[in-house]
C-alpha positions in Angstrom: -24.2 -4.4 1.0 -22.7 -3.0 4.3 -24.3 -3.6 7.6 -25.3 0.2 7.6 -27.9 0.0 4.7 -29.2 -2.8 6.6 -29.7 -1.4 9.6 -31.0 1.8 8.5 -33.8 -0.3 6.8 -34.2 -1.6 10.1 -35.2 1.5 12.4 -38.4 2.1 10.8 -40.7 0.4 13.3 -43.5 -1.8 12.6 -46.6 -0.9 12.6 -49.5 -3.0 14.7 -51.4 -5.5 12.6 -53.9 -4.4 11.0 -56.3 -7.9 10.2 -58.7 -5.8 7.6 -57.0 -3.8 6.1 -53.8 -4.4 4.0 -52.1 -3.7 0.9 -53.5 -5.9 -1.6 -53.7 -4.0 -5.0 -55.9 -6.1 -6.8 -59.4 -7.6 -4.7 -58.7 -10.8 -7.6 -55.7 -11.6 -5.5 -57.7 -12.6 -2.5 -60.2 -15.7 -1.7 -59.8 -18.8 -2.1 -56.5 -20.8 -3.4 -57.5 -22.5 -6.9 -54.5 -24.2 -7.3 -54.0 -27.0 -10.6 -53.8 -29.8 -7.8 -56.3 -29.1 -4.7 -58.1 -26.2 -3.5 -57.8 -24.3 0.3 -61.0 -22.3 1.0 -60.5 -18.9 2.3 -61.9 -19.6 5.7 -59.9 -22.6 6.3 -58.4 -22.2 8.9 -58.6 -25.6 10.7 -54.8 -27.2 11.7 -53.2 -29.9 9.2 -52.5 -32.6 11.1 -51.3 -35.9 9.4 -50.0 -37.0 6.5 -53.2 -36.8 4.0 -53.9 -33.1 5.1 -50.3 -32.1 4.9 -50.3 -33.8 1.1 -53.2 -32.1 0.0 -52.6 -28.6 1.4 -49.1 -29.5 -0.3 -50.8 -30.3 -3.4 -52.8 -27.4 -3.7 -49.8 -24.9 -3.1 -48.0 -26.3 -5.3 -47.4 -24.0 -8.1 -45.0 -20.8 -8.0 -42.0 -22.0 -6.9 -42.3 -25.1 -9.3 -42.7 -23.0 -12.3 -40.3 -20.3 -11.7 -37.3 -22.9 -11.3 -38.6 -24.9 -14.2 -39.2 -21.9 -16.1 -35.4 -20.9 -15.3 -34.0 -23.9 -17.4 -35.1 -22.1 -20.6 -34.1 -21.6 -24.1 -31.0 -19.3 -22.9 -29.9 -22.2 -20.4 -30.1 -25.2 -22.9 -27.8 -23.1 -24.6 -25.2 -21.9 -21.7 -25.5 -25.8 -20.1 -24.7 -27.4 -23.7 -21.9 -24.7 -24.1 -20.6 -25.9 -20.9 -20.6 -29.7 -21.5 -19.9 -29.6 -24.8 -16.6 -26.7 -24.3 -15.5 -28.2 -21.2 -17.0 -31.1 -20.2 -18.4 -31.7 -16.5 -15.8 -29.6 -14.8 -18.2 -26.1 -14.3 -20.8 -28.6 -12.5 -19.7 -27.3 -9.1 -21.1 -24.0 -9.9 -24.6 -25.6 -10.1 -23.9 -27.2 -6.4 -22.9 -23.1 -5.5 -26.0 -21.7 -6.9 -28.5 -23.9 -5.1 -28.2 -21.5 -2.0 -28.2 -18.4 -4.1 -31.3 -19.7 -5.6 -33.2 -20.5 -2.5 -32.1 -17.3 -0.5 -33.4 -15.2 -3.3 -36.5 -17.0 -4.2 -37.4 -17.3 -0.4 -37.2 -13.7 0.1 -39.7 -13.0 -2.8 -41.8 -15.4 -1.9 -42.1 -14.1 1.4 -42.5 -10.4 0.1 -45.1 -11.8 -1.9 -47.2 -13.9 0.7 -47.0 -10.8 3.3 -47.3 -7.7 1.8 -49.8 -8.6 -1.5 -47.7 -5.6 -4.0 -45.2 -6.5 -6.6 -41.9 -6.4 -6.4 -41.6 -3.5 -8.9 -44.4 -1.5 -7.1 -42.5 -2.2 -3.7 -39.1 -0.7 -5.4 -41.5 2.2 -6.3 -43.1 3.3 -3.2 -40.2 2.8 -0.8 -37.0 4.0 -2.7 -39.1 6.6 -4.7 -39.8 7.1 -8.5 -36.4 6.8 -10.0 -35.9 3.0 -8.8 -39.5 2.3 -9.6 -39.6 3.4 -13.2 -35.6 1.8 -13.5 -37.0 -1.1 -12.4 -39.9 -1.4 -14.8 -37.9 -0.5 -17.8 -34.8 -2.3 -17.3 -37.6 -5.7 -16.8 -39.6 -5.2 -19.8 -36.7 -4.4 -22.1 -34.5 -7.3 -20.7 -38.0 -9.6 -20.5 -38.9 -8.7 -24.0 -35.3 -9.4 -25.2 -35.8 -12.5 -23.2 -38.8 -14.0 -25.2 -36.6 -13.3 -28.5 -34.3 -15.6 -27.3 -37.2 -18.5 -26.4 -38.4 -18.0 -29.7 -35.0 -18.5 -31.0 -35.0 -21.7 -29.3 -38.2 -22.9 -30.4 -37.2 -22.7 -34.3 -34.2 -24.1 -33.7 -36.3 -27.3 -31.9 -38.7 -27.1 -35.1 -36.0 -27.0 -37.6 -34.0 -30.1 -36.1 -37.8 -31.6 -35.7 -38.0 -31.3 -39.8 -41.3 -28.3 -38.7 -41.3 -25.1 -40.7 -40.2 -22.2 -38.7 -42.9 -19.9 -39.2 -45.8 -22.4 -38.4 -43.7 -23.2 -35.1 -43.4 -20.4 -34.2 -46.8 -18.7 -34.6 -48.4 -22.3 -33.0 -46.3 -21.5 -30.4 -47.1 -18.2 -29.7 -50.9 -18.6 -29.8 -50.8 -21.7 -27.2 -48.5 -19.2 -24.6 -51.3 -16.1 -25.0 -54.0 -18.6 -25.6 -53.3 -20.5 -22.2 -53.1 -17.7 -20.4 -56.4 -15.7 -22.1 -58.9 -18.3 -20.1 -59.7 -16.2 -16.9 -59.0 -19.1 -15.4 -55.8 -19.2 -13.1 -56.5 -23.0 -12.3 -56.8 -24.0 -15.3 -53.6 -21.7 -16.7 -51.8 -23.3 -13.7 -52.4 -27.2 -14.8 -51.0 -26.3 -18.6 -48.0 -24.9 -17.0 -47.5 -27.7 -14.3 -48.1 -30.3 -17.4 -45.0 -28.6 -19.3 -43.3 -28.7 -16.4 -43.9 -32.1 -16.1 -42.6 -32.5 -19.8 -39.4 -31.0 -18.6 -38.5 -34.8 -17.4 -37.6 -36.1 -20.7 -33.9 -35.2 -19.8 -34.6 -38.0 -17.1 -34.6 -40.8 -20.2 -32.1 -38.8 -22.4 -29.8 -39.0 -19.5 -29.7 -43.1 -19.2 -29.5 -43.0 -23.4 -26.9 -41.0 -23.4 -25.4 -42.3 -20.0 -22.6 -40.0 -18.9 -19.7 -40.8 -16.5 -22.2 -40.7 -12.9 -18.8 -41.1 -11.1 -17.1 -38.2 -12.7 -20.1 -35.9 -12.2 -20.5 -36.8 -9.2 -17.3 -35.6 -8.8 -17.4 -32.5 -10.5 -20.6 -31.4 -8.3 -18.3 -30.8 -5.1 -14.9 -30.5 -6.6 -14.1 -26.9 -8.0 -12.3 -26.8 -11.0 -11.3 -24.2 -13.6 -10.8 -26.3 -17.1 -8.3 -25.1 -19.6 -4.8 -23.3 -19.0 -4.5 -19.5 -17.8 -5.1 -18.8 -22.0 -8.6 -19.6 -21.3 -8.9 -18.0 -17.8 -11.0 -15.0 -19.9 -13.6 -17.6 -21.9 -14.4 -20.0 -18.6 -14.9 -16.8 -16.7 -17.2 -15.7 -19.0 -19.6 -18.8 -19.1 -19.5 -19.3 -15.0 -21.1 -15.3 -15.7 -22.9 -17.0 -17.8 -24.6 -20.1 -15.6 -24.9 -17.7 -13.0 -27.1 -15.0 -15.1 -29.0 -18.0 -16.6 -29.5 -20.0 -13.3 -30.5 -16.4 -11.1 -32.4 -14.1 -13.6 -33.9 -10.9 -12.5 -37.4 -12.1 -13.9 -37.5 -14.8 -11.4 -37.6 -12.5 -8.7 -40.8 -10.5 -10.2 -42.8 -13.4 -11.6 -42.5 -15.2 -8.0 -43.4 -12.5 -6.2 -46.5 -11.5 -7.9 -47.5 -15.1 -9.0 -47.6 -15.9 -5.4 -49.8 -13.2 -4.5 -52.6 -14.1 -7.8 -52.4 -17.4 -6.5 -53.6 -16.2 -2.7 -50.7 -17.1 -0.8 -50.8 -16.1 3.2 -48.2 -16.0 4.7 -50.3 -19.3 7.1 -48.9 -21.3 4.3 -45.3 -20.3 4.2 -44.2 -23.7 5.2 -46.1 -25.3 2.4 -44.7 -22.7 -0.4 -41.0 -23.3 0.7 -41.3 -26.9 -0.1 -42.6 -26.4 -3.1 -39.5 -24.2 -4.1 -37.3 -26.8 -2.9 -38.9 -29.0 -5.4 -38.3 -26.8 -8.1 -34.7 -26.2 -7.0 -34.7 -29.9 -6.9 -35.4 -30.2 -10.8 -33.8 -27.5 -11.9 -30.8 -28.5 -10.7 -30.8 -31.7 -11.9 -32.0 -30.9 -14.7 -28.8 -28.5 -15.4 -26.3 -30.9 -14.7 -28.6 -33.8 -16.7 -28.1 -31.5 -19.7 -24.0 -30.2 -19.0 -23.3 -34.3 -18.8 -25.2 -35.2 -22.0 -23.3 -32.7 -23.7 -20.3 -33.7 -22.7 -21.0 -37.3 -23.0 -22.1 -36.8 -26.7 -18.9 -35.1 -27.6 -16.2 -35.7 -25.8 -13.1 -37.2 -27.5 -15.2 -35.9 -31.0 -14.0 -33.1 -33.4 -16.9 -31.0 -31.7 -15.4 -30.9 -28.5 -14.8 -27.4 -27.5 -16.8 -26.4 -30.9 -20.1 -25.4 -29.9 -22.1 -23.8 -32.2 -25.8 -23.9 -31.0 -28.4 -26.0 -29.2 -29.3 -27.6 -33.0 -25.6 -28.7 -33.0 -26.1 -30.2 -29.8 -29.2 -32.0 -30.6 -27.0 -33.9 -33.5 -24.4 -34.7 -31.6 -26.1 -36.0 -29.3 -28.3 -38.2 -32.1 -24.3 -39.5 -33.3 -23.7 -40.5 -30.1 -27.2 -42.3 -28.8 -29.3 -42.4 -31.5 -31.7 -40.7 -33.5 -34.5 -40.9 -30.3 -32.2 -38.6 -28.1 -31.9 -35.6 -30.4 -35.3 -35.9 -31.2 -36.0 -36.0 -27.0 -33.7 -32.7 -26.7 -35.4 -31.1 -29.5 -39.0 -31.6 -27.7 -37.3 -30.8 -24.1 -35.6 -27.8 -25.4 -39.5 -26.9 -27.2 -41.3 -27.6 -23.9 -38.3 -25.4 -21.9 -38.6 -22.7 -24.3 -42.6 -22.3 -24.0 -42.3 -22.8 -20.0 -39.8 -19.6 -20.2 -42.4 -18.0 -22.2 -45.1 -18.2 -20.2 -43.0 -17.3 -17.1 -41.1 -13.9 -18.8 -44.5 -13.0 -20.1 -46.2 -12.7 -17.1 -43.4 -11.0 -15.0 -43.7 -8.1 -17.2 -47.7 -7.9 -17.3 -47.5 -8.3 -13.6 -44.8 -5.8 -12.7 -47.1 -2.8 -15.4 -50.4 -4.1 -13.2 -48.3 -3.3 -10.0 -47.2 -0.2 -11.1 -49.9 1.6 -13.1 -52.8 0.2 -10.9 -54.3 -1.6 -13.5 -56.2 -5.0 -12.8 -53.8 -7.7 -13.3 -54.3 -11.4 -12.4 -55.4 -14.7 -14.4 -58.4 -14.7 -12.2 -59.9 -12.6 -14.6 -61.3 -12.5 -18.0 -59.7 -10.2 -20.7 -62.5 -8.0 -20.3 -61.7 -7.1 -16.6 -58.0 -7.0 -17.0 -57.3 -5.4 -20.7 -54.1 -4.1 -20.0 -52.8 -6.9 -18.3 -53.6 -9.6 -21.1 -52.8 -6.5 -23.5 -49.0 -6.2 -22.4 -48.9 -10.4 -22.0 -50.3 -11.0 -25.6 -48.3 -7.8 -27.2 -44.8 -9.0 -25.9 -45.5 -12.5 -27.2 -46.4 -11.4 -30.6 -43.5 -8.9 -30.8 -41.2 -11.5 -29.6 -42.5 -14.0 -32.4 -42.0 -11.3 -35.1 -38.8 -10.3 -34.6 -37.8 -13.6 -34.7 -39.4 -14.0 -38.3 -38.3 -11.7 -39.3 -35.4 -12.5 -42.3 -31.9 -11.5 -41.6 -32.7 -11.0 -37.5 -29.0 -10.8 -35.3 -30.8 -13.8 -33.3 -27.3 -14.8 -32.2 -26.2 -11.5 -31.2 -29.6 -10.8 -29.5 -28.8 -13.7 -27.4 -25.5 -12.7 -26.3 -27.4 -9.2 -25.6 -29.7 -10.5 -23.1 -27.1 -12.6 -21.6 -25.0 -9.6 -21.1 -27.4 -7.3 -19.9 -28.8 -9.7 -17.4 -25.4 -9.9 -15.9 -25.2 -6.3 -15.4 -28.8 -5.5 -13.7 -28.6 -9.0 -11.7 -26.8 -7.2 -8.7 -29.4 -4.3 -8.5 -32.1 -6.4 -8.4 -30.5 -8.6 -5.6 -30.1 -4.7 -3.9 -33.4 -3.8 -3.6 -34.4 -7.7 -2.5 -32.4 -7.2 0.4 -33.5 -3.8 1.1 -36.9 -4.5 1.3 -36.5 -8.0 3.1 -35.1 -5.6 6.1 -37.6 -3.2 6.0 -39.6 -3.6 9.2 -42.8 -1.6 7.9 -43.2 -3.8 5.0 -42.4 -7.4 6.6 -42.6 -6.4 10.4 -42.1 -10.2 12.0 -41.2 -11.2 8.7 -38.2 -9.8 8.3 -34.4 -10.9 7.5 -32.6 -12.8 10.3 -28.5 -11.9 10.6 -27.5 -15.3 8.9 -29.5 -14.2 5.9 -28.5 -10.6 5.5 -24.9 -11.8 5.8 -25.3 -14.3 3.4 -27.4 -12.3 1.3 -25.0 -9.0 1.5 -21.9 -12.0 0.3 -24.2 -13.2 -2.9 -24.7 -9.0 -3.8 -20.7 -8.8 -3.7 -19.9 -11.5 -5.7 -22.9 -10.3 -8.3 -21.5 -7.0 -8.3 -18.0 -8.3 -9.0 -19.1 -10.7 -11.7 -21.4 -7.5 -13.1 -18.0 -5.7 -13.4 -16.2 -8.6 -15.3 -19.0 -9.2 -18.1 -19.4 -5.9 -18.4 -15.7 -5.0 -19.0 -15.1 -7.9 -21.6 -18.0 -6.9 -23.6 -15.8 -3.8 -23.9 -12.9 -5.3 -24.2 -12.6 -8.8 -25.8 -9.0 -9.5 -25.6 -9.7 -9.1 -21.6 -6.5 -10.8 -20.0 -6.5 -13.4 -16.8 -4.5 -10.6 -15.3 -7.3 -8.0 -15.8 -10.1 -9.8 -14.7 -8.0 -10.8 -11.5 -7.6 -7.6 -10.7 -11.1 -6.8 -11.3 -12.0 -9.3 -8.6 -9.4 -8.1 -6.3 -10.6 -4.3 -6.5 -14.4 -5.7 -6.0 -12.8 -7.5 -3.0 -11.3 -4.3 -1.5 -14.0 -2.2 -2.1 -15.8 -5.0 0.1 -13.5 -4.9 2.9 -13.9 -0.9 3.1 -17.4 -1.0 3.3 -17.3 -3.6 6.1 -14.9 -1.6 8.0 -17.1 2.4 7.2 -20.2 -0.3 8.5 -18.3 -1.2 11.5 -17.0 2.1 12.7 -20.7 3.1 11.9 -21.8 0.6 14.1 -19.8 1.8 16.6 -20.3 5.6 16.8 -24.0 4.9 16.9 -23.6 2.4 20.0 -25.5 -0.5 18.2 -25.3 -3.8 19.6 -23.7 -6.6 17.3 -26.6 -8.5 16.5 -29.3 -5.4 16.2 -32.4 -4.9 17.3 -34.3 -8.1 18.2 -37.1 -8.7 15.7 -40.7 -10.1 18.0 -41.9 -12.6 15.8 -45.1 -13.1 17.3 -48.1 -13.7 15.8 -46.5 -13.6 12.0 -48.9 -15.8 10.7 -51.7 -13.2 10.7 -49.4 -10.4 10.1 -50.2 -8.6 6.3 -48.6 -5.3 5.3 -50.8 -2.4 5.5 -51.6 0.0 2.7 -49.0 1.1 1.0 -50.2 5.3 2.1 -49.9 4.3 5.4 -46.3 3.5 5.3 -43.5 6.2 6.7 -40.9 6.5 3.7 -37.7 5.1 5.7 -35.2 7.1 6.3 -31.9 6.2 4.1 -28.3 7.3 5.9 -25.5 8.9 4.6 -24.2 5.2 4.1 -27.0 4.3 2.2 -28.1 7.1 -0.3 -23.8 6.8 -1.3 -23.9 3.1 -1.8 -27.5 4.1 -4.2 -25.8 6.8 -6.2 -22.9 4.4 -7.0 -25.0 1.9 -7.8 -27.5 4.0 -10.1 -24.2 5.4 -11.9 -23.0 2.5 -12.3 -26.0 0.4 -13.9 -26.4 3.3 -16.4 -23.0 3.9 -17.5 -22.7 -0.3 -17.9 -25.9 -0.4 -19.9 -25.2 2.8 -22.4 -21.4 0.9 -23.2 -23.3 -2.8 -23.2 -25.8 -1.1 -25.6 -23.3 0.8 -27.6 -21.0 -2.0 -28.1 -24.0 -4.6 -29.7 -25.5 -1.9 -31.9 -21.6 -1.7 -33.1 -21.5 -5.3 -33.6 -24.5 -5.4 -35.5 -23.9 -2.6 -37.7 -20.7 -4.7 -38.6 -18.0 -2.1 -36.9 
């Protein structure tokens, strides 16, 4: 992302405040916060001061950024974190350490989008980069999301198989306690079942001191880079960093933050409040990663498995020969409770992003009677998810590498469009991006695009070389440096000053986006509608050959 898309998000002035009247799509998404652990009135507006308050206003905003990290370590990343230890060891754990910014850059953004402007993500896309983008980014989520859901149900039979349960009564228990939890009209009460999984989610904490890998050489591994394995396996590590980094940043978690935010109530008054409780969740996810790459590689290192792996069921044996029967069986019911929490979170992103977008009710403040479509699209992605996975002879393994793949490949769009809007003065006004985050930001969306470009060309080509992909990364790195320099001369022609035009940050507290018909479309430069086309041509050109290539491999060619 140049400098020159930025700024010419940036000229669209802000419109005055406007304290009745905002954007809000949904009259469900305002009143009080009913949060799992405390509740903030509407018309509280009184100043927390000391500890207590500061808890309890903690407490009750607890929530979104919990569940969206937690949700994050899923079926898909038990898989790519056991791959890791189990293939290599600790030595990828300094891409965890990497991501942590990524993670909080991205999930702040969304948050704030959310707490500001009261629209979705997907409807935001819509209504300020115009119909194309809008329905692109509705399709690509609910195919990828649906694909998604396949995956945690593949994770939950494999759980119930190494558990001695029958796969189909898993499975269908399963999938009526994720639509059944949700089908309460309640949003507290939805919000305690998915903070209680989430809670769950800390068995890894006493598989971890079973299984008791080297803390000393993690620790290690956390801040010293290292690539594993000669320049033959240059191609394969490659690959699974891609991996960690499409597992551990997911386009859903954008979506489901930023809407979940808004049906919780979220002002931007309690911004503060709502970026702790991100950090929290960055906190466990984290740890939680790296608590399940050292297991792995703990249970089999110096074993015939060692750079083996098959699946998370092979993990959950190895790590029973190593510890003890206990810690399988504790994997089995972490990987069980991960793979429901992903559920719940994929599920909702979708419904969400099709209330946004179609204008139909959408919140878990209401019943199924005042939000049909909403609970219609949560409930009907659950139960296709479940059936596919039943069904006999299902490519479950290829499906996974699928939605691996094509996460890869849309990641860098979605990180786009978060930066686009996040500089948009009419949607955020105060609220928008300061320098230091649209710099970093713009770095994140180049080395997205670049990885984008290497998954996508070694799901065309397997026998992709260390010379290829280095090349790959140098072109990406090129490109870069052009589009720095076009934004520079840019800068220059127009007479900008270096650091823009200072953003008044007054008042932001009370500041809420107006309605959306209010809004002047902005006005996209030369710069900017180039960089768009090359992006659009890209995405659908990688998706047709990504799609191509795994009906090929499933038809057996």
């Amino acid at each position: 992302m140049t400098d020159t898309t930025i700024r010419s998000a940036a000229t669209t002035p802000a419109p005055a405040p406007t304290p009745h009247a905002t954007a809000v799509l949904d009259d469900a998404h305002t009143g009080d916060i009913r949060g799992a652990l405390g509740t903030i009135r509407h018309d509280d507006t009184a100043p927390r001061r000391g500890l207590s308050a500061k808890l309890k206003t903690l407490l009750a905003i607890v929530g979104p950024g919990l569940i969206v990290m937690v949700g994050d370590n899923d079926a898909g990343a038990f898989t790519t974190y056991g791959q890791a230890g189990q293939n290599y060891g600790t030595h990828l754990l300094w891409t965890l350490l990497l991501l942590v910014p990524v993670l909080y850059v991205n999930q702040e953004m969304v948050l704030r989008l959310g707490a500001v402007t009261g629209v979705g993500h997907a409807r935001l896309i819509l209504e300020r980069f115009g119909k194309f983008w809008g329905a692109f980014s509705v399709i690509d989520l609910f195919l990828l999301n649906a694909l998604t859901l396949v995956t945690e149900f593949i994770g939950i039979t494999l759980a119930a198989g190494y558990l001695g349960l029958p796969k189909v009564g898993a499975v269908l228990l399963a999938a009526a306690v994720i639509i059944a939890s949700a089908f309460t009209g309640s949003f507290r009460r939805f919000e305690r079942i998915a903070i209680a999984l989430c809670a769950a989610s800390l068995l890894l904490v006493p598989l971890y001191f079973m299984v008791h890998p080297s803390t000393g050489q993690m620790a290690h591994d956390f801040v010293v880079p290292h690539l594993p394995g000669g320049p033959g396996q240059l191609s394969a590590v490659m690959l699974l960093i891609i991996g960690i980094v499409g597992t551990t940043v997911a386009p859903w978690q954008l979506f489901f933050q930023q809407s979940y935010v808004i049906d919780k109530r979220i002002t931007p008054r309690y911004m503060g409040y709502e970026k702790a409780d991100l950090w929290i969740g960055i906190a466990i996810v984290v740890l939680g990663a790296a608590a399940l790459m050292g297991c792995a590689a703990a249970a089999f290192a110096g074993t015939s498995g060692a750079g083996a792996f098959t699946d998370t069921a092979g993990i959950a044996h190895g790590l029973a020969a190593h510890a003890g029967k206990l810690a399988g069986v504790l994997f089995a019911i972490a990987l069980l409770d991960a793979s429901i929490i992903g559920a719940f979170a994929v599920s909702l992103s979708t419904a969400y992003a099709i209330g946004d977008v179609f204008g139909i009710r959408h919140s878990l403040h209401r019943g199924v009677g005042g939000a049909k479509g909403f609970y219609g699209v949560y409930a009907g992605l659950v139960a296709a998810a479940a059936t596919i996975v039943l069904i006999p002879g299902s490519p479950l393994g290829l499906l996974t590498e699928g939605v691996q793949t094509l996460a890869g490949v849309l990641l860098p769009s979605a990180s786009v469009f978060l930066l686009l809007l996040c500089n948009d003065r009419a949607v955020l006004g105060p609220w928008v991006n300061g320098r230091r985050t649209n710099a970093f930001t713009a770095a994140v969306v180049g080395v997205l695009v670049t990885l984008s470009v290497i998954l996508t060309a070694a799901v065309l080509f397997p026998d992709l070389g260390p010379g290829t992909i280095l090349g790959i990364m140098a072109g990406c790195g090129g490109a870069g440096v052009l589009a720095l320099g076009y934004a520079e001369v840019r800068r220059r022609r127009k007479g900008w000053a270096r650091g823009g035009r200072p953003v008044d940050r007054t008042g932001r507290d009370d500041w809420r986006m107006p309605p959306l018909e209010t809004l002047t479309r902005p006005v996209l430069s030369t710069g900017h509608k180039v960089g768009l086309a090359a992006l659009r041509t890209y995405l659908l050109l990688a998706m047709v050959l990504v799609v191509v290539k795994i009906v090929q491999v499933a038809l057996g060619h």
